[in-house]
C-alpha positions as CSV (number, residue, x, y, z in Angstrom):
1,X,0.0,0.0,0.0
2,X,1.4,3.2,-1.2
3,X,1.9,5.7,1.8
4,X,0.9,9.2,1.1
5,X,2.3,12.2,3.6
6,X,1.3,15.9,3.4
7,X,2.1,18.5,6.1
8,X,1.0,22.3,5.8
9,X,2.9,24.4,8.0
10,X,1.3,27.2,10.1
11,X,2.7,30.0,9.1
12,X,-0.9,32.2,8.3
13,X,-3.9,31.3,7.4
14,X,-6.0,29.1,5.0
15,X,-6.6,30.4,2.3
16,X,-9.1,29.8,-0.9
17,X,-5.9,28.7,-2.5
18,X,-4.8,25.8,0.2
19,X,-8.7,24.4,-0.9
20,X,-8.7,24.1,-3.5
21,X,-5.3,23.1,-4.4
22,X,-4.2,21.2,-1.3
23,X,-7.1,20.4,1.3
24,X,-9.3,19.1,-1.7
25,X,-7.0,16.6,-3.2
26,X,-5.7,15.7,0.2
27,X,-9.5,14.2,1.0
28,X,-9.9,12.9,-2.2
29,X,-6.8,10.5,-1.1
30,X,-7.7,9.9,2.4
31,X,-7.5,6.3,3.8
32,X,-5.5,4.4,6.1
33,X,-1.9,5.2,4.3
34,X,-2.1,8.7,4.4
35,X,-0.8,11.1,6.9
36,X,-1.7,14.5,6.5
37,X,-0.9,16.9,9.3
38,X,0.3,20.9,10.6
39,X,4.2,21.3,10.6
40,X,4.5,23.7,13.7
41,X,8.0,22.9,14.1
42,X,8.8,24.2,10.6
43,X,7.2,27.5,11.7
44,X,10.1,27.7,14.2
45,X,12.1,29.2,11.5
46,X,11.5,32.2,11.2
47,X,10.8,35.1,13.9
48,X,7.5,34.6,15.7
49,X,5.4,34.8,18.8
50,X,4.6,32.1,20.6
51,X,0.7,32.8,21.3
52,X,0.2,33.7,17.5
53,X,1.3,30.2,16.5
54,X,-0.6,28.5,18.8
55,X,-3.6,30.2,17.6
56,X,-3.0,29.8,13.8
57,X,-2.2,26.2,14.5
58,X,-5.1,25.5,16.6
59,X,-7.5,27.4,13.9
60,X,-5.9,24.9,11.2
61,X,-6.4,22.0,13.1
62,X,-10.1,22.8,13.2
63,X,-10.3,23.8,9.6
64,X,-8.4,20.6,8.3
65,X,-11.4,19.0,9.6
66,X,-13.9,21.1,9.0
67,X,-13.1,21.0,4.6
68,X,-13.5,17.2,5.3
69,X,-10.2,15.3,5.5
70,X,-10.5,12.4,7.1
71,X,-9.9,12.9,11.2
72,X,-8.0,9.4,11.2
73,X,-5.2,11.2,8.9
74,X,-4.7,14.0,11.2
75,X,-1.8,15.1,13.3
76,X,0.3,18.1,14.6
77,X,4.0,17.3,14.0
78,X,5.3,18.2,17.4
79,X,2.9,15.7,19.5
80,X,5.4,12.9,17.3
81,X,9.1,13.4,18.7
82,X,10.2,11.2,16.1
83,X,10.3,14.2,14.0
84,X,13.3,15.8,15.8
85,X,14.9,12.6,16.9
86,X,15.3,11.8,13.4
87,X,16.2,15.1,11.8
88,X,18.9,15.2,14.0
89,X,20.5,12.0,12.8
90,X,20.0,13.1,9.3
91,X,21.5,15.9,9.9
92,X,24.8,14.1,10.8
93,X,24.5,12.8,6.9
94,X,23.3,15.8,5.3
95,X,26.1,18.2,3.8
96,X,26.0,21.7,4.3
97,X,26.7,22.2,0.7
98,X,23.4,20.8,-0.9
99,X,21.9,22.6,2.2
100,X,22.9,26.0,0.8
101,X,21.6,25.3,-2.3
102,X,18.4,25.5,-1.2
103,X,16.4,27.7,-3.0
104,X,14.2,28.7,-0.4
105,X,16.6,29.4,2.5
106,X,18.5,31.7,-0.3
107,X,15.3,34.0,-0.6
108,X,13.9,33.9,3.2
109,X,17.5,34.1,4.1
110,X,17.6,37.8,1.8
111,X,13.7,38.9,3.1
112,X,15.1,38.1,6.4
113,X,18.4,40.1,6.6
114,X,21.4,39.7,8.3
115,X,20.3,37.4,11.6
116,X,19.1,34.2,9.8
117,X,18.0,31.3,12.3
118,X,20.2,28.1,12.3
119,X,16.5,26.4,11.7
120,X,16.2,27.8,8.5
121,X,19.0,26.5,7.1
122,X,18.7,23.1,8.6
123,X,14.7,22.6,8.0
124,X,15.3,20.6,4.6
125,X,16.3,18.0,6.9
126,X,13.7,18.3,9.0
127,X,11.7,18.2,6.5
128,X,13.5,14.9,5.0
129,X,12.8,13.2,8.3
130,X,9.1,14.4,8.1
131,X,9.0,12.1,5.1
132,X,11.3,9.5,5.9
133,X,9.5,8.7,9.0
134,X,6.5,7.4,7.1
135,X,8.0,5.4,4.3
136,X,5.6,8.2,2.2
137,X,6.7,6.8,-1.7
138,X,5.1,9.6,-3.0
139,X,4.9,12.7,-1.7
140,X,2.5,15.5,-3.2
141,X,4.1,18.8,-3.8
142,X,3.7,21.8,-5.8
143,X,7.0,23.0,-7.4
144,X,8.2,25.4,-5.0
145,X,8.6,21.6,-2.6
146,X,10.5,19.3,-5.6
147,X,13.7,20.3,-4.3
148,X,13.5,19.4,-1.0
149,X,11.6,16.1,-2.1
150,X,14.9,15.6,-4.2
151,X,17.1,16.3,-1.2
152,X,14.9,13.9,0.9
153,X,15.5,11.0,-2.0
154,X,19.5,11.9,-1.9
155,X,19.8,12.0,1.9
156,X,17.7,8.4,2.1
157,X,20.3,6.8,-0.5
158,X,22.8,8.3,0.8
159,X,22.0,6.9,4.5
160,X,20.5,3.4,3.1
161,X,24.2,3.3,1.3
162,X,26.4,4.2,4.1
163,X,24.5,2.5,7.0
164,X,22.4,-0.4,5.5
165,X,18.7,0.0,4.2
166,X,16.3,1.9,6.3
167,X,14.5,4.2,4.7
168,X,12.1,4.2,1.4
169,X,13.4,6.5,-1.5
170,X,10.3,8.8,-1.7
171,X,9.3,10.5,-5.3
172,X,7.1,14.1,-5.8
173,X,4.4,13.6,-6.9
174,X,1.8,16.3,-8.6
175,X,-1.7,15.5,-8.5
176,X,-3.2,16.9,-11.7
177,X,-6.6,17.8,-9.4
178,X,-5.4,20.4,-7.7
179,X,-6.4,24.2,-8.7
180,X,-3.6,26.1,-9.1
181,X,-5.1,29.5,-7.4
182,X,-3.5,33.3,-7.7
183,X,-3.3,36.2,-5.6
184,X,-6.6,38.8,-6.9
185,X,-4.1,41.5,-6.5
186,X,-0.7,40.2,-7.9
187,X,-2.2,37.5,-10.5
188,X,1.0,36.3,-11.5
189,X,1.7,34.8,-8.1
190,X,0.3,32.5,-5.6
191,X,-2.1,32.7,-3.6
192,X,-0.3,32.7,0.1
193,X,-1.1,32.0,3.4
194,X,1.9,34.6,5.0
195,X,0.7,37.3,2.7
196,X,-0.7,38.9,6.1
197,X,-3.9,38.8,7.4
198,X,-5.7,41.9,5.8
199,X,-4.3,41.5,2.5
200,X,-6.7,41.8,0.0
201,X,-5.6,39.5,-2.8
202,X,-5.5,36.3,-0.4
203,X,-9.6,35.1,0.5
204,X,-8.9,32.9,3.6
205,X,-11.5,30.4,4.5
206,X,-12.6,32.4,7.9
207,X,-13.9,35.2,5.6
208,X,-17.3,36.2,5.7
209,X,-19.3,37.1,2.2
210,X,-19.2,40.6,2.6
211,X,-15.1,40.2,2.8
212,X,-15.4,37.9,-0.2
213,X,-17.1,40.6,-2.5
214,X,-15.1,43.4,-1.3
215,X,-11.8,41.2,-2.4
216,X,-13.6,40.1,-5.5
217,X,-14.6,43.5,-6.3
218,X,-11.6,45.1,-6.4
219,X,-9.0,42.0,-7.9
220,X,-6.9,42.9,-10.9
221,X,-8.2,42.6,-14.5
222,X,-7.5,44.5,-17.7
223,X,-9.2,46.5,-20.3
224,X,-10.1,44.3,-23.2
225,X,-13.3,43.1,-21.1
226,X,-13.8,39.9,-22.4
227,X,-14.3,36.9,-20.5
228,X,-12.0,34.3,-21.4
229,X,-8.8,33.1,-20.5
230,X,-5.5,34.3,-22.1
231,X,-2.0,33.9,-20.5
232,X,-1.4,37.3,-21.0
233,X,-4.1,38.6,-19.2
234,X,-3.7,36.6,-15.8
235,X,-5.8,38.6,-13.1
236,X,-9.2,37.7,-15.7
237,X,-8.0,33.6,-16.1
238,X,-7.9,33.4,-12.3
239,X,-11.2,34.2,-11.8
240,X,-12.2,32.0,-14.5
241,X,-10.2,29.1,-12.7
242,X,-12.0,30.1,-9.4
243,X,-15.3,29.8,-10.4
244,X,-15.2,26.8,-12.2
245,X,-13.0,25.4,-9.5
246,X,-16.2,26.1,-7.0
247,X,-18.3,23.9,-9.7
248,X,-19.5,27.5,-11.4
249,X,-19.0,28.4,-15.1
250,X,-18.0,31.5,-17.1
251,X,-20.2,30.3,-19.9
252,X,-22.5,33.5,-21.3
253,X,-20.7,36.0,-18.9
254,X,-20.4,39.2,-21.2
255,X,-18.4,41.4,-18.6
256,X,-16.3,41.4,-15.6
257,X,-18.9,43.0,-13.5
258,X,-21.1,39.7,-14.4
259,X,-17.8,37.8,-13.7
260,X,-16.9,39.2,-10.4
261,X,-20.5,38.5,-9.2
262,X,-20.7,35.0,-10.4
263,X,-17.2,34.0,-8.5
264,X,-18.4,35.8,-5.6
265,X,-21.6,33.3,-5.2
266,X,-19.6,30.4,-5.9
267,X,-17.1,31.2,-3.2
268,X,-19.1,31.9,-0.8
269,X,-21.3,28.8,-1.9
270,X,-17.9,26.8,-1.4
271,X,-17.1,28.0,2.1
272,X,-20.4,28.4,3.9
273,X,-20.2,24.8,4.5
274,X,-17.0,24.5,6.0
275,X,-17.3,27.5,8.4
276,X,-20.2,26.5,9.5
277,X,-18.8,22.6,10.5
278,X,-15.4,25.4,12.1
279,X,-18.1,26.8,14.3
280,X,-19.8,23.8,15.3
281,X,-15.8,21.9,16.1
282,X,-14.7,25.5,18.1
283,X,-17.7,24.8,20.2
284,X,-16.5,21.1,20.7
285,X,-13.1,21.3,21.4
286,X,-12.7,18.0,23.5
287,X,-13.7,16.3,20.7
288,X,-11.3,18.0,18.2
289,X,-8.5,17.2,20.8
290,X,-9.4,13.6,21.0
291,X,-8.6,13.6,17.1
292,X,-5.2,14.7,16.8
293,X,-4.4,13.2,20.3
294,X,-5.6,9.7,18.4
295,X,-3.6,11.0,14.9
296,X,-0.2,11.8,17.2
297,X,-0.7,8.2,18.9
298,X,-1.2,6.4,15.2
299,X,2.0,8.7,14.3
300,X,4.1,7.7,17.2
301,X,3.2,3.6,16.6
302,X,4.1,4.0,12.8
303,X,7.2,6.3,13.3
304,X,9.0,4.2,16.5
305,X,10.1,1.1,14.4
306,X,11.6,3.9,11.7
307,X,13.8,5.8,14.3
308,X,14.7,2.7,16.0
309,X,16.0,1.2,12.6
310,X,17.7,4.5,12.3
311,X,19.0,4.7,15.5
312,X,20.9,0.8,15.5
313,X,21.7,1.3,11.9
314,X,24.0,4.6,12.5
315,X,25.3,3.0,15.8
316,X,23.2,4.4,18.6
317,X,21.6,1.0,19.8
């Protein structure tokens, strides 16, 4: 049985994007191989306060349920200590070389100036022992993640070579389901969850429909005012990919006026249903515990035998 590990790290908040490009194909893969889960220790990274991460990861936790994944797949990274036990000894195989090659740390490490966290430059390991743990063959990732899949694969061959077999070589993999979703104010980027909270080309799944339209209302189009999609024209072709990727259509819509009002319904048609289920889990908390404290626990049981392996294997036991 092919195991299948995704982690999303909380670093802001959900957003329209995550959905339906993410969360969506995530429950469409659900079952008893797949581990899906928040990577709080990745958020670690970068410069933070403590009472703000607890309450973006406890407002993920409730939303990962509440846009249906599976609570059996569920867990929070930290509540599994194999995760650092394990990074750890990959790290003592890991060269620092392929670490600076990281295309990530290379542009936090410039957004972030001159005091860059140790963390950061070590969480491709981390990250490694996130998927190791599992035995996840494939792992979904967008494209901004292949790299650190690839280091994953070369730190896992490198270790099965050197110490005797442990680990399974993992492989990206890029589900073809997922909506590729762009920012409504800079079309020719993502989507993102650390854009900030009040930034108005990001929807986040907490919004409210009066939020929606204003963001709708006001993201970037152009002057030809058609509706169709053209590459050159990117703010009107992501609205086109939002509504039909909330089961709408652009068919017969002869402005952008008509446009704006049609994605509006179908995004607020697509969220209603999850915040309502976020309200109903925020007012039953025990019960939400009781899930990840049963996901950590499955974790724990899958991820010991792994570690210990690891552990004899490099000469600790």
């Amino acid at each position: 049985m092919t195991k299948r590990l995704s982690l999303i790290t909380p670093s802001g908040r959900l957003t329209l994007g995550n959905l339906l490009g993410a969360l969506r194909p995530m429950g469409a893969t659900a079952g008893s191989s797949a581990f899906y889960g928040l990577s709080d220790l990745h958020a670690l990274t970068l410069p933070h306060e403590p009472s703000v991460l607890r309450t973006r990861t406890e407002e993920m936790a409730l939303l990962l349920m509440a846009s249906g994944l599976e609570p059996a797949t569920l867990f929070i990274q930290s509540h599994v200590p194999a995760h650092r036990s394990l990074s750890y000894l990959l790290e003592c195989v890991a060269h620092t070389g392929e670490l600076g090659r990281m295309i990530q740390f290379k542009e936090k490490s410039r957004r972030v100036g001159a005091s860059v966290r140790a963390s950061l430059f070590t969480y491709p390991v981390l990250m490694a022992a996130d998927i190791l743990l599992y035995g996840a063959a494939e792992v979904p990732v967008g494209d901004d993640q292949r790299q650190h899949v690839e280091l994953a694969r070369d730190i896992a061959i490198r270790f099965n070579t050197t110490y005797g077999k442990v680990f399974t070589v993992p492989q990206a993999v890029h589900p073809a389901a997922g909506a590729r979703i762009m920012d409504l104010a800079e079309p020719t980027r993502k989507m993102s969850k650390s854009a900030g909270d009040t930034h108005p080309g990001s929807i986040f799944l907490l919004d409210d429909a009066d939020v929606v339209r204003r963001k709708v209302a006001r993201a970037v189009t152009d002057s030809a005012g058609d509706v169709s999609r053209d590459p050159e024209r990117p703010g009107v072709t992501n609205l086109i990919d939002i509504l039909e990727a909330c089961g709408g259509s652009a068919a017969g819509l002869s402005g952008y006026g008509a446009l704006k009002s049609a994605v509006t319904d179908a995004v607020v048609s697509e969220l209603e249903p999850i915040q309502k289920r976020y309200r109903e889990l925020a007012a039953d908390r025990a019960y939400v515990t009781e899930v990840y404290a049963a996901g950590a626990a499955r974790c724990r049981e899958v991820t010991a035998p792994v570690l210990a392996a690891a552990e004899a294997a490099i000469g600790l036991a």
